[in-house]
N, C-alpha and C positions, 0 to 999 in steps of 0.2 A: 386805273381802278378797274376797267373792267376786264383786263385782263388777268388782275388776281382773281375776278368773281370767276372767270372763265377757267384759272388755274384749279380751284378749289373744286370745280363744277367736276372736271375731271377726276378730280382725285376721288370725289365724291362714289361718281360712277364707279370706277377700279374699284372701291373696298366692295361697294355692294355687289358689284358682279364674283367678288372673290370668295363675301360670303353667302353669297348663292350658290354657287357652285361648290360651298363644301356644305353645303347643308343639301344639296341634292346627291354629292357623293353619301355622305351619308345617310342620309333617306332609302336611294335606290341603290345602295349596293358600286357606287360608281370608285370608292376608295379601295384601296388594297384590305382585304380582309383580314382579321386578324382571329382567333380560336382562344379565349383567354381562360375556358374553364366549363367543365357540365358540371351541372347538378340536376336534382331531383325535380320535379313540377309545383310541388309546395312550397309558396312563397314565403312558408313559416320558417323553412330549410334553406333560404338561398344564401347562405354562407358555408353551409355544408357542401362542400364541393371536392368529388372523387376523378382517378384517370382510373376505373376499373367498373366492371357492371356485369350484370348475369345477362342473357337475352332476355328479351319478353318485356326487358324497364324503359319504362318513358321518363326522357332525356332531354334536359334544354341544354342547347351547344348557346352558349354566353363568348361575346367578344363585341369588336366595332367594323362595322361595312361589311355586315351579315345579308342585310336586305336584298332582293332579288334573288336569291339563293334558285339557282338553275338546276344544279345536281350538288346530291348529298352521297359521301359514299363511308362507310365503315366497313373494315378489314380489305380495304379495295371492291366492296362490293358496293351498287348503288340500290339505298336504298329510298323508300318513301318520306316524303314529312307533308305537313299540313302548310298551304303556301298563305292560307288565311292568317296564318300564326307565323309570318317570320316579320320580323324585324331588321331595323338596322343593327341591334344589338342581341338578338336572339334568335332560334330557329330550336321546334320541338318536335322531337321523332321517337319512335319506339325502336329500340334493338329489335329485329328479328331473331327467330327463333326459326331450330332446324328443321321442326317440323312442319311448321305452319308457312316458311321461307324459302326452303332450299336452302341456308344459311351456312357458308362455312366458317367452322371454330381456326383460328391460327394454330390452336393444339394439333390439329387434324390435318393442318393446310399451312406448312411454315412456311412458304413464298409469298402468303399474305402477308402485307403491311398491319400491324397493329397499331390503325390509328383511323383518328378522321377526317378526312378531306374534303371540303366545302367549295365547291365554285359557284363564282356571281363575275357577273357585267366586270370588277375592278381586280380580278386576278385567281389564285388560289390558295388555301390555307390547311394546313395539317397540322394533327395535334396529337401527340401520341395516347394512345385509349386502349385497354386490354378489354377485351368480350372475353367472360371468362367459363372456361369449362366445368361443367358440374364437379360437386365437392369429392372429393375422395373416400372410398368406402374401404375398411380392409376386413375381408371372409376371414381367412385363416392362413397360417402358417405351417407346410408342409414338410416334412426333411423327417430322418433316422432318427431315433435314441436311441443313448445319449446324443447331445447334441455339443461339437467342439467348433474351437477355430478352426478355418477353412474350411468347416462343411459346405457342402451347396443347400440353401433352402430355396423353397418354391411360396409367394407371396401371393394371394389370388386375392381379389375382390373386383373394384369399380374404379374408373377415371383415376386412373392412375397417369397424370396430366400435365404437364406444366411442373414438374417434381421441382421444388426448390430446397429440398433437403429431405435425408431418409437415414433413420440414427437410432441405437436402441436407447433403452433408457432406465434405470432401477426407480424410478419415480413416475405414477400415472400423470402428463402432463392435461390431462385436462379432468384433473379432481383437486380441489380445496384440499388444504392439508387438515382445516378443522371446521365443523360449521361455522365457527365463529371467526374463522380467518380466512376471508372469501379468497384472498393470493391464493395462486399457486404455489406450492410447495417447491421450497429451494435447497439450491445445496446439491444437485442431483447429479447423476455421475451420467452423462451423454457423448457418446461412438458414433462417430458418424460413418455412414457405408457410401464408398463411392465405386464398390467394385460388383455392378449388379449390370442385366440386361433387360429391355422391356418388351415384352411383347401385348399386342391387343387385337380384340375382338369386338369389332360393334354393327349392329344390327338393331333393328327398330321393332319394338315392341308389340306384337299385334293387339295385346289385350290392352298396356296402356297408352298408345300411339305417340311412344318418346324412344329416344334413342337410347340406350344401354351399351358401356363399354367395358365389357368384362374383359380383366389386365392381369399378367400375372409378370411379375419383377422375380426374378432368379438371380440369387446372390450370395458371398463369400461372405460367412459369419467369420467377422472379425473379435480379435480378443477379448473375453469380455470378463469385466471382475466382480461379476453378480452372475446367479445361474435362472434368477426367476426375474424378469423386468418385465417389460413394453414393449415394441414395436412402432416410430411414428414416420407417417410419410407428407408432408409437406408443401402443399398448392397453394397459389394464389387465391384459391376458393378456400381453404381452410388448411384443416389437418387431420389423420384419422390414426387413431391407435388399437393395438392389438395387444394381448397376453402373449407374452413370449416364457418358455422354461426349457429348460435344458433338458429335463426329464420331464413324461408326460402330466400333465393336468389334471385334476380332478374332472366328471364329467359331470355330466348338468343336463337333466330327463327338464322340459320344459313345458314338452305338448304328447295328449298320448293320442290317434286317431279314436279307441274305441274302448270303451272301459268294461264295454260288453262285447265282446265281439265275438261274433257266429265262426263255430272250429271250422278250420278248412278255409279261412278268410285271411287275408295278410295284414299285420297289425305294423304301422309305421307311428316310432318314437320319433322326435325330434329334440333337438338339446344341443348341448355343445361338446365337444373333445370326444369322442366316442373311437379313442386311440387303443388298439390292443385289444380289442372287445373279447373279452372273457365268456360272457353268456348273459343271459338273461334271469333274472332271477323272479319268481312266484313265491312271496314269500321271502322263507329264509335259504330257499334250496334252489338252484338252478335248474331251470324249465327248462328252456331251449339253449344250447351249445354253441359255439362261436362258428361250428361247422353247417348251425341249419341261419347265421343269421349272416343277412345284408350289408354290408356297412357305406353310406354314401362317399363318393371320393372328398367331399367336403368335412365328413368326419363328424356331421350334424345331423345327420338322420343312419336311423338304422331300421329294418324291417324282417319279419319271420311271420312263419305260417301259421297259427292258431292251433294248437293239440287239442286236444281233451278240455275241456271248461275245467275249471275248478269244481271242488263241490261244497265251499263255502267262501266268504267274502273273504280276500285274502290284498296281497298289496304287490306291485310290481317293480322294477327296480335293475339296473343294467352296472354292469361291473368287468370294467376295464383293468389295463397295468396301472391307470392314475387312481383308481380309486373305485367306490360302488355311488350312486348320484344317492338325489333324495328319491322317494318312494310316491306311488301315487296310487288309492285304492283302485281293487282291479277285483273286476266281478263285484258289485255290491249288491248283491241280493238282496238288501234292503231297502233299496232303492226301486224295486221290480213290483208294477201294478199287475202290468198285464202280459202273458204268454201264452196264449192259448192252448199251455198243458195243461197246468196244475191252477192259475191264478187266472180270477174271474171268471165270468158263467153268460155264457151267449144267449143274449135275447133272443135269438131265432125272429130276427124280424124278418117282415117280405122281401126284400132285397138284399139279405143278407151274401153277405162270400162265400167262398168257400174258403176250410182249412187244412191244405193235405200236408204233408209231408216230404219234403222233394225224394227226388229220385236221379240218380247219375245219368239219367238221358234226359232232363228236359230242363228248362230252365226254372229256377234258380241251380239248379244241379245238389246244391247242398244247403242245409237247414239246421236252427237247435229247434227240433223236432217239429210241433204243427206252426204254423202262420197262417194270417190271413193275405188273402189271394186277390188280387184286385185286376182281371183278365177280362178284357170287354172292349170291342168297339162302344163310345159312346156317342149315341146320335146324337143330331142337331134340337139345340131346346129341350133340352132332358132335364129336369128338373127332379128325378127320381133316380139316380143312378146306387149304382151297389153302395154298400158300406159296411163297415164292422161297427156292432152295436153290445159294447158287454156294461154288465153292473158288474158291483166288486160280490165275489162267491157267497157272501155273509148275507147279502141281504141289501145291509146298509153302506156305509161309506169306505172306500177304502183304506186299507193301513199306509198311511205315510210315513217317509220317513222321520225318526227323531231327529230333535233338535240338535243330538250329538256329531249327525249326518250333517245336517242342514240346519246352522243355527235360526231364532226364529226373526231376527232382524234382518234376514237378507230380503234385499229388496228381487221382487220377483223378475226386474228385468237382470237378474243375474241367477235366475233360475228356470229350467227348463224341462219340457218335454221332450224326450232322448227317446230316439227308437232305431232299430235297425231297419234298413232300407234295401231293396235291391229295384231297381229303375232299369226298363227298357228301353223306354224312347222318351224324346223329349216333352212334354207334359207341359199344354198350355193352357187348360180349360182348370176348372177349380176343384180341390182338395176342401168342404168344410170341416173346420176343429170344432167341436163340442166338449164341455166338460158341465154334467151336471150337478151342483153341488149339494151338500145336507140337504137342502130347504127345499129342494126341487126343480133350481133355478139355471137355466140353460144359459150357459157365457159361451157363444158362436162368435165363431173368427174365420173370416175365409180369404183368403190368399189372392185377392182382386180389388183392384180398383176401380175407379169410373170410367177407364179407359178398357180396363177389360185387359189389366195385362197383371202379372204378379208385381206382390209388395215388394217381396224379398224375393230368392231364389226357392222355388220350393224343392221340398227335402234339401234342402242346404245342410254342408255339415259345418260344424264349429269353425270353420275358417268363412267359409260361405261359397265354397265350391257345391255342384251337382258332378255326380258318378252315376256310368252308367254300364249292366251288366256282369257287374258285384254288389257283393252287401258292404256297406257301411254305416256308420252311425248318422240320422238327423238330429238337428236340435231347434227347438221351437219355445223362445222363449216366452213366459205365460203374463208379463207384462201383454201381451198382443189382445189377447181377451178381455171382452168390454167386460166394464165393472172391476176389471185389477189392475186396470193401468198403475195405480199407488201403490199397491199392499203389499204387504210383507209375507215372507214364507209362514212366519205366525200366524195371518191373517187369513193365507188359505188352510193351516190345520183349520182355524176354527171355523171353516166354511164345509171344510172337507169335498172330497169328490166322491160321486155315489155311480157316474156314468161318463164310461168314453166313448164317445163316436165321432168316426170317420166317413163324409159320405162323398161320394163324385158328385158336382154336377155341372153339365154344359149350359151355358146359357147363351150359346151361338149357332148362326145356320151350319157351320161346319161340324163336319165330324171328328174325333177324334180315338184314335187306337191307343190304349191303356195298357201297360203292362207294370203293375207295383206291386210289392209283397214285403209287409212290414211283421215285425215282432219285436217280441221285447222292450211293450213300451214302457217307461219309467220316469221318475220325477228325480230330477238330479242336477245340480252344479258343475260346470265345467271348470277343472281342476286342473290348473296352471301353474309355471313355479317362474318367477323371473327373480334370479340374483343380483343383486346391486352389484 
């Protein structure tokens, strides 16, 4: 008898030691590892489960004899994880990214392994995982017209990457055939090109501290039995499509720099197709000639010198082989409060500017006629510095434009104070805005914060660039001034503006050197055209 008690004692001992020791494999990592799946961090998602990710995403690596995790490596690099947070069946880390990592993409690095490999105490585990290169952008499409089989074209844009297919197509594949039919449109006729070369270019972006790979793919137009389609190129990050035609395209005016712009200043369009450029049209009659005008190699922007102003509100408009775009008014003179020729009347206050005239030797070199002059050291704590101080010529309020201009529902942060600019130096101390309206009533806005640095850019133009040592257009939208935060361009006709002023002033120990000269101030919308 007591050697079955003895047998049993044994037996007893073996299980429990066997399952001790798999429950410390498991706990610590001491089992062979296994990688069974990532997903996302929300537990709301853990059935959602991908082998692909962008960097920058946090990532739980799911499997069993995870625990102890020593090194963690993706695309053969090792990266970080939180050791608080691994488990026997988990471990959570963030992709790196190449800017904030060193990080290399396998697009970039094809001797990297695309996967992840985890070692602990019980061995090592790989799992195949793609880090995936930014989506694919396509600019435009280069090549002769007419366009045939075998021509060579030249494809430019972004992340041209990881290409898993590149094909025309007579069907936008990424447009609904009807609102009411969310599918994609079927039936479509698809060429696929497999006879192309890839070049690239990447470099890291100073202004937004990312990496940028501008690609261009050169390839043999295959047969195709449509002359107007598409264009698609095909990543694991997405797809990107383009307008393809045999013969050139209609163009497409989208953004104009200056709808007033000082002659002698260079006026840049921006749009699309700008193939064969014909000239520029004022009107109904051609201003400037395809001899005085620019054309970007992109085929998206074009630019010319400024002639003669008009001498009444007229419309602008560019005319290529594909076609003339839409129009966009150009010189509205009804639009114009102040110029310090003919419109408004200077208070002559104590600190007022002056208003000359340029002249070919000194800066701004060129002018539409007087401006105000804004030329001053300003000292430290000046709370008095120059400014332009005009009422409207009549007396009373100025003429705004009509409603036909500016209808009276626009909300005023889509409406603006438009002036021509010319900037020497960089400009840190404060610009105040004034507008005083009917009743007497001063709405000041000035371009500083608590910290003592600008809101926005000052003189920013409609993009929100500063230029310096030309004139260009600012714009200053009148949402900014207290008491209009809401109102409508209705609301300031019946408010009206009676005074503009402009004044400098420093409110720091330092000094600052000024050099600005503005004209042509106006009240105006900025006049867009985007095509579906």
């Amino acid at each position: 008898m007591k050697i079955y008690k003895h047998i049993w004692f044994l037996a007893f001992v073996a299980l429990t030691t066997i399952l001790l020791s798999s429950c410390s494999d498991d706990d610590n990592g001491g089992g062979q590892p296994v990688i069974e799946s990532v997903r996302v961090t929300d537990p709301a998602l853990a059935d959602s489960t991908f082998t692909q990710a962008v960097p920058g995403k946090m990532i739980v690596i799911q499997g069993r004899n995870l625990g102890g995790c020593r090194e963690l490596y993706i695309n053969d690099q090792k990266v970080a994880f939180n050791p608080n947070m691994n488990t026997s069946h988990s471990i959570i880390t963030t992709i790196p990214t190449e800017e904030d990592g060193n990080f290399k993409l396998t697009a970039f690095h094809p001797e990297l392994a695309s996967e992840i490999r985890v070692v602990t105490p019980g061995g090592v585990a790989t799992f195949a995982f793609k880090v995936l290169a930014p989506k694919p952008a396509i600019d435009r499409i280069a090549g002769d017209y007419p366009r045939k089989a075998g021509d060579r074209l030249s494809v430019f844009g972004q992340n041209f990457l990881d290409i898993e297919r590149a094909y025309f197509t007579d069907v936008n594949p990424q447009k609904p055939s009807t609102a009411l039919d969310p599918e994609p449109q079927s039936g479509a006729v698809e060429i696929d090109v497999t006879d192309y070369d890839l070049s690239q270019r990447r470099y890291l972006d100073e202004k937004t501290k990312k990496y940028v790979t501008d690609s261009e793919m050169k390839l043999t137009l295959p047969d195709l039995p449509f002359s107007n389609g598409f264009f698609v190129i095909v990543t694991p990050q997405g797809r990107s499509v383009v307008d393809f035609a045999a013969l050139p395209l209609p163009p497409v005016m989208s953004a104009l720099s200056s709808d007033m712009p000082i002659p002698g200043t260079r006026v840049t369009i921006t749009g699309a197709n700008f193939i064969a450029v014909e000239g520029v049209k004022f009107g109904n009659a051609i201003a400037i000639p395809a001899e005085d005008i620019e054309v970007a190699e992109s085929e998206r922007e074009l630019s010319f010198i400024m002639p003669a102003k008009p001498a009444q509100t007229t419309t602008i408009s560019v005319v290529t082989a594909g076609g003339t775009t839409n129009e966009f008014r150009f010189y509205p003179y009804e639009t114009l409060l102040l110029d310090f020729d003919n419109l408004g009347k200077d208070c002559n206050w104590g600190a007022n500017v002056p208003y000359p005239v340029a002249t070919p030797d000194a800066e701004p070199y060129i002018s539409d006629g007087k401006f105000a002059k804004f030329d001053v050291t300003l000292s430290s704590w000046n709370y008095d510095g120059p400014e332009l101080r005009w009422d409207s010529k009549s007396g009373s309020t100025y003429e705004l434009p009509g409603f036909d201009v500016i209808p009276a529902d626009t909300p005023l942060s889509k409406v603006y104070l438009k002036y021509e600019v010319y900037n020497k130096y960089v400009f840190t101390k404060e610009m105040r805005y004034t507008l005083r309206d009917g009743a007497g009533k001063d709405h000041a806005w000035i371009n500083y914060d608590a910290n003592k640095k600008h809101i926005i850019p000052e003189y920013q133009d409609q993009f929100g660039n500063q230029k310096y040592g030309e004139w260009y257009t600012a714009v200053l939208a009148l949402n900014n001034f207290p008491d209009m935060e809401n109102l409508t361009y209705g609301d300031l006709v019946e408010l009206g503006i009676k005074r503009i002023l402009l004044k400098l002033y420093n409110r720091t120990g330092s000094v600052e050197t000024v050099f600005t000269c503005i004209d042509n101030l106006r009240i105006s919308t900025l006049e867009t055209y985007n095509p579906e």
